[in-house]
C-alpha positions in Angstrom: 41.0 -65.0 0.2 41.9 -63.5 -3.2 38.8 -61.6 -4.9 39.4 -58.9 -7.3 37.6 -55.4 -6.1 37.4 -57.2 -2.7 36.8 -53.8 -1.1 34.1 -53.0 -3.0 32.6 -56.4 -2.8 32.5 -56.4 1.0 31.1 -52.3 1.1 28.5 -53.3 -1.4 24.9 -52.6 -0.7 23.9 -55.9 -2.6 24.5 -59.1 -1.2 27.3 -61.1 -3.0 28.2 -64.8 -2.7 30.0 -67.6 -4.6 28.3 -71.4 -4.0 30.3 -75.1 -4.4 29.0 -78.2 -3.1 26.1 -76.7 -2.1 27.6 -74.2 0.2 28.4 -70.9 0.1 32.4 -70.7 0.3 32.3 -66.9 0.0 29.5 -63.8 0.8 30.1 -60.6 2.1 28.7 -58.8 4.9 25.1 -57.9 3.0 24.1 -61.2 1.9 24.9 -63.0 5.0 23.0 -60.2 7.4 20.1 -61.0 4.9 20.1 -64.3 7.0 20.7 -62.4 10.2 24.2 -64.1 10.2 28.2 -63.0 10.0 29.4 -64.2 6.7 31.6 -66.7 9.0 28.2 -68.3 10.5 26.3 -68.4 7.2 29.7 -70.4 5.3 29.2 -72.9 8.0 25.8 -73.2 7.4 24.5 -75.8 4.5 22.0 -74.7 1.8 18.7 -76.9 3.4 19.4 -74.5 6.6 18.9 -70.8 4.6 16.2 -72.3 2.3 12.3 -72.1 3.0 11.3 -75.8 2.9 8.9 -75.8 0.0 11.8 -73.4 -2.1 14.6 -76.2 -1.1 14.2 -78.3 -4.5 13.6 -75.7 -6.4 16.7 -73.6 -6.0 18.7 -76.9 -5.4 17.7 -77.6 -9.3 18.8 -74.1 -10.1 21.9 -74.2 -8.6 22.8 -77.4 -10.3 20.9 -76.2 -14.0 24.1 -73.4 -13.6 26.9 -75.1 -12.0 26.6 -78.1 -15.2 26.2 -75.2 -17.6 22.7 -75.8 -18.8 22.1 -72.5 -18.0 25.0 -69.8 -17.7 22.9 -67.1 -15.8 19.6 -67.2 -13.8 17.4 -64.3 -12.6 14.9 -65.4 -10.3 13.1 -64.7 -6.8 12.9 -67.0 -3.7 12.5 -67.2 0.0 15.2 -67.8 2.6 14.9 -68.8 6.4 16.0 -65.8 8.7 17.8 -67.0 11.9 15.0 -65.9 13.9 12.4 -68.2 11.8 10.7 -65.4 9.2 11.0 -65.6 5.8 13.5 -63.1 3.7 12.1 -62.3 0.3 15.5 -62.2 -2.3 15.7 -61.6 -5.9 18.7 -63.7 -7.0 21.0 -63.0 -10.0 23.1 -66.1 -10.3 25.7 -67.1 -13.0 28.1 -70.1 -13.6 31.8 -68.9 -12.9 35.2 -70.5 -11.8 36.4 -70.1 -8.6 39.8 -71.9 -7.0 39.7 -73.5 -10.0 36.4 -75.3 -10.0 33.0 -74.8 -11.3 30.6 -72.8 -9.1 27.8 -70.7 -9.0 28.1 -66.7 -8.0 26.1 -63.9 -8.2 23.7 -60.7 -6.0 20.5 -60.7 -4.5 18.6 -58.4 -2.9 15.9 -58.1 -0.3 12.6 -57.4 -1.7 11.1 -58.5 1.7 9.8 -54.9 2.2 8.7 -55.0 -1.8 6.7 -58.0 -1.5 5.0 -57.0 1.6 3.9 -53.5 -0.1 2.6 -55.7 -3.0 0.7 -58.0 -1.3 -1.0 -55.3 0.7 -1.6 -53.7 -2.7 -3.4 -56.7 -3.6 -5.1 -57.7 -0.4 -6.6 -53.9 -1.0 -7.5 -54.7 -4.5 -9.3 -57.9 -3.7 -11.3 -55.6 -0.5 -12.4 -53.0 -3.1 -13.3 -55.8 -5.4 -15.8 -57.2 -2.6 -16.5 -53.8 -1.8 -17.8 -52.7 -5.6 -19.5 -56.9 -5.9 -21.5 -55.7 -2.5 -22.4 -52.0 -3.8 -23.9 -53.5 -6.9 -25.5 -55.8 -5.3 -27.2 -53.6 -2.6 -28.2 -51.4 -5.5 -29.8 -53.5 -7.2 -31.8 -55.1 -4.2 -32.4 -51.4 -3.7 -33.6 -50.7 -7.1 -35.6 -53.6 -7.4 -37.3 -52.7 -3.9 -38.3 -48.8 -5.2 -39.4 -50.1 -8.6 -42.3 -52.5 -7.4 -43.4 -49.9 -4.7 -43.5 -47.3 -7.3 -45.0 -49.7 -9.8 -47.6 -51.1 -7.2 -47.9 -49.1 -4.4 -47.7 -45.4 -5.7 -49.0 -46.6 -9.3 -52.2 -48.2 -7.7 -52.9 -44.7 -5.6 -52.3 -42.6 -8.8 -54.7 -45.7 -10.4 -57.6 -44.9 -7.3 -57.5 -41.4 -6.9 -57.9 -41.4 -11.5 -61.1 -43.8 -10.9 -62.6 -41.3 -8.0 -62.0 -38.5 -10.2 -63.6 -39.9 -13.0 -66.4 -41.0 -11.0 -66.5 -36.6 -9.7 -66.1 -36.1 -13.3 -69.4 -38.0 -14.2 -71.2 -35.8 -11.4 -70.2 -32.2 -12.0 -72.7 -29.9 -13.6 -71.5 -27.1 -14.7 -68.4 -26.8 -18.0 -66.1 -24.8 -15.5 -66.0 -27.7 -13.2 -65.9 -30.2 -15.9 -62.7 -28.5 -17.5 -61.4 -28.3 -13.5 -62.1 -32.5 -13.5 -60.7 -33.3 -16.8 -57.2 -31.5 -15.8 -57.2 -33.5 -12.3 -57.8 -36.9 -15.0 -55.1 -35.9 -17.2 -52.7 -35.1 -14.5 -53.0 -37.7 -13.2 -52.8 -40.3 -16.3 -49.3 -38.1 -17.0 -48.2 -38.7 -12.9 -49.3 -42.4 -13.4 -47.1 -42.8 -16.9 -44.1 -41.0 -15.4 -44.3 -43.5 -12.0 -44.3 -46.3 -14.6 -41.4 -44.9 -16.3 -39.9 -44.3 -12.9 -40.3 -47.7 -12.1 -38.8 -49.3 -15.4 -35.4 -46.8 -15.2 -34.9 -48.7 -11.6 -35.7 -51.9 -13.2 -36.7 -53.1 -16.8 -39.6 -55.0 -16.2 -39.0 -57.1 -19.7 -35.6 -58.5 -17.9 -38.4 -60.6 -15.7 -40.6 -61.3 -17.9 -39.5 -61.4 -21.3 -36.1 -61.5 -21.4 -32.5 -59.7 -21.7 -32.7 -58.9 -25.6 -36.2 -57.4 -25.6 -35.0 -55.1 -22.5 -32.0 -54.2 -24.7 -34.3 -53.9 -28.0 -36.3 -51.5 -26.2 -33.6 -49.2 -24.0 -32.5 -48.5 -27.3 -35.5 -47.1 -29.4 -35.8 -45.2 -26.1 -32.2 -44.3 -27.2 -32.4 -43.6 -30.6 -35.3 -40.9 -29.9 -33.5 -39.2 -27.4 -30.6 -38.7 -28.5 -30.9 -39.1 -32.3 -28.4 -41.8 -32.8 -29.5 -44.7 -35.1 -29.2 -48.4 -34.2 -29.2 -51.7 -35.1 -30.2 -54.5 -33.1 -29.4 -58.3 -33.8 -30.5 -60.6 -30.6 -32.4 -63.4 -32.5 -29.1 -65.9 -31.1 -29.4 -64.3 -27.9 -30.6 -67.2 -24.9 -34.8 -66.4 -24.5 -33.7 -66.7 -20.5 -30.2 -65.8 -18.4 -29.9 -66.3 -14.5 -31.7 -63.0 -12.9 -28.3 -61.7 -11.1 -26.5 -62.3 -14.9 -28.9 -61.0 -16.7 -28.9 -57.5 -14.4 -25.3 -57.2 -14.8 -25.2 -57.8 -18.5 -28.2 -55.2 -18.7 -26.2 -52.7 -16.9 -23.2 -52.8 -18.7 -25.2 -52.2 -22.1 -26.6 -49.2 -20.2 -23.7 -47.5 -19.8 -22.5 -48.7 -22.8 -24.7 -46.2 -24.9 -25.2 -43.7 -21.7 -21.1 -43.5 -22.6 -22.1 -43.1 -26.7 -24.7 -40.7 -25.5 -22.7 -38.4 -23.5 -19.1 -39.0 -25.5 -19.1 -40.3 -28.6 -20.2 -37.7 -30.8 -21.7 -41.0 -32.7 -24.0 -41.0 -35.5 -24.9 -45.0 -35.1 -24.7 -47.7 -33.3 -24.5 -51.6 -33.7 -25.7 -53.5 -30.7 -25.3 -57.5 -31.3 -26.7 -60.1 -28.4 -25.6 -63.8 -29.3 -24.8 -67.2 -27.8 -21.2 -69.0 -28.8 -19.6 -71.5 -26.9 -21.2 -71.4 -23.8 -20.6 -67.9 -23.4 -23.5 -64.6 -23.6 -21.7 -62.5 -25.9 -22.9 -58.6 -26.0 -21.3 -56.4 -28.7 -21.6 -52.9 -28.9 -19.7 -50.8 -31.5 -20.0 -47.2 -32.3 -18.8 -44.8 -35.0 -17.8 -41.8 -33.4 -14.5 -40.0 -32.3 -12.8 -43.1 -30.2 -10.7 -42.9 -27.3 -7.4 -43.8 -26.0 -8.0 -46.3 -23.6 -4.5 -45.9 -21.4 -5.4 -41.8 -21.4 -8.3 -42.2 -19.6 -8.5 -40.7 -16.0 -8.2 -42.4 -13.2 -11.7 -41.2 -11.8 -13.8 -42.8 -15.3 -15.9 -44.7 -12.7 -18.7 -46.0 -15.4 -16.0 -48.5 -17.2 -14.6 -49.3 -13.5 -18.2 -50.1 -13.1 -18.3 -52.5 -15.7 -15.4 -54.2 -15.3 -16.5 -54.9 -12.0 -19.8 -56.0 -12.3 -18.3 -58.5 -15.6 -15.6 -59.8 -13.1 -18.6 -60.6 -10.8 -20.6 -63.0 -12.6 -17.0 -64.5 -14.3 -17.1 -62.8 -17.5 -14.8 -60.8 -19.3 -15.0 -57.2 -20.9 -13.0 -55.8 -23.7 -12.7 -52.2 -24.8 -11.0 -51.3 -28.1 -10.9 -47.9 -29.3 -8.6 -45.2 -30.6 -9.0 -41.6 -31.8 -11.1 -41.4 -35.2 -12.4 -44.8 -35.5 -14.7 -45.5 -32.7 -15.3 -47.7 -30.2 -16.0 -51.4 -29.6 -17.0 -52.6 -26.5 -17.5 -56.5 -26.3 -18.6 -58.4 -23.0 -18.7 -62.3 -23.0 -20.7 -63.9 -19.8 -21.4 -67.7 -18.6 -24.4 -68.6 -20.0 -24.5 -70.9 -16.3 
């Protein structure tokens, strides 16, 4: 058989072949070993017999699409039938040519079998850490939940008992040095009973149960704005009076460390918090002023916007971050409403 650079053809490291009538009339060594066959064995085979059943019609189309000239070239992958019954990953690069005179198809391919195989480990180890982050958040928050009633209820009626006795000692002591002793015992424990409460709305906003997702986020951020001298704005008069409890968490956390990030990063001077409905979707916007970011230089290890993209990708919403050095950042998450 006459094939320019035939030496190099049957030495290359890619597998080469030339396909009429459906069969291959010429491969070298590679392509045909691909198969687990001599390039003898594979010629004799027809294209059905090399072809993963549900790829058959698919590459049958290609091969014709080139051979008529509808398409000159063709880059694509598919999946051939080893001799032994597994499947061979190939990346094809097929053209229309001439050869003995008629029209056929020739071209490489490679085996990406050991490619594929990496990548869909890659992404079976995606999908585990996926379920792993979906069941951390939601363990913490059962957690959470758990430690705020008990502090609310159980420690915060003890700290409410033990003020009512010593009220009731402070009504019986007679002398002023005792009196001053009871009064510091009351106002102790008033202060120990207001930071138990506080305690106890950290873990979980009490408004989230009982009045809703926008007066939680109304209220995390006056608590904001005094500590850490940023001004806001607020609009949440569009926002749904009522969200699904596990939603309306998520959503909460991700406005959390939304401005915990403005707090500790931004060098801000404001910030514009918006809560609407559109659509059918729970949009939450939250844009700052201050120095901005380049999202694609951030490390590897920035765990709090892993965080929220997880917890959006949980309850099928979607979070988008736009920033860039000297103009601040947006940061806009849009949630099903059901």
């Amino acid at each position: 058989m006459d094939i320019p650079f035939q030496a190099i053809i049957e030495q290359s490291l890619a597998g080469i072949y030339v396909m009429q009538d459906e069969r291959f009339v010429y491969c070298n060594a590679t392509w045909a070993a691909m198969a687990g066959y001599t390039p003898q064995e594979l010629m004799a085979k027809s294209l059905r017999e090399l072809i993963a059943p549900d790829m058959y019609d698919i590459v049958l189309r290609r091969y014709y699409q080139r051979l008529h000239g509808e398409v000159e070239s063709m880059r694509f992958q598919t999946r051939g039938l080893h001799r032994d019954g597994h499947i061979v990953h190939i990346e094809i690069h097929g053209s229309r040519m001439m050869f003995r005179g008629r029209p056929a198809v020739g071209g490489v391919g490679i085996d990406i079998s050991e490619r594929v195989a990496r990548d869909e480990e890659l992404q079976r180890s995606r999908e585990q850490l996926q379920q792993l982050t979906a069941y951390t958040n939601r363990k913490l928050e059962e957690q959470r939940l758990t430690f705020a009633r008990d502090v609310h209820d159980e420690l915060g009626g003890m700290l409410t008992a033990l003020k009512m006795d010593v009220a009731r000692i402070a009504r019986r002591v007679g002398t002023e040095e005792l009196r001053a002793m009871t009064q510091g015992a009351l106002d102790l424990t008033q202060e120990t009973i207001e930071t138990a409460r506080a305690i106890s709305e950290s873990l979980r906003p009490s408004a989230l149960d009982h009045v809703g997702l926008a007066v939680a986020i109304a209220r995390d951020l006056e608590q904001f704005s005094a500590r850490s001298g940023v001004q806001h704005t607020f609009r949440g008069e569009g926002a749904p009076l009522r969200l699904p409890p596990k939603r309306a968490v998520a959503v909460y956390r991700i406005f959390h460390e939304g401005i915990t990030n403005v707090a500790r990063h931004a060098q801000a001077r404001r910030v514009e918090v918006t809560l609407s409905e559109h659509e059918g979707w729970l949009v939450l916007d939250l844009r700052d002023d201050g120095r901005g970011f380049l999202p694609s230089a951030l490390a590897p290890d920035a765990l709090g916007l892993l965080s929220m993209s997880e917890r959006a990708r949980a309850i099928g919403g979607e979070l988008a971050i736009d920033s860039a050095p000297g103009r601040g950042t947006r940061l806009v998450l849009k949630a099903p409403l059901l």
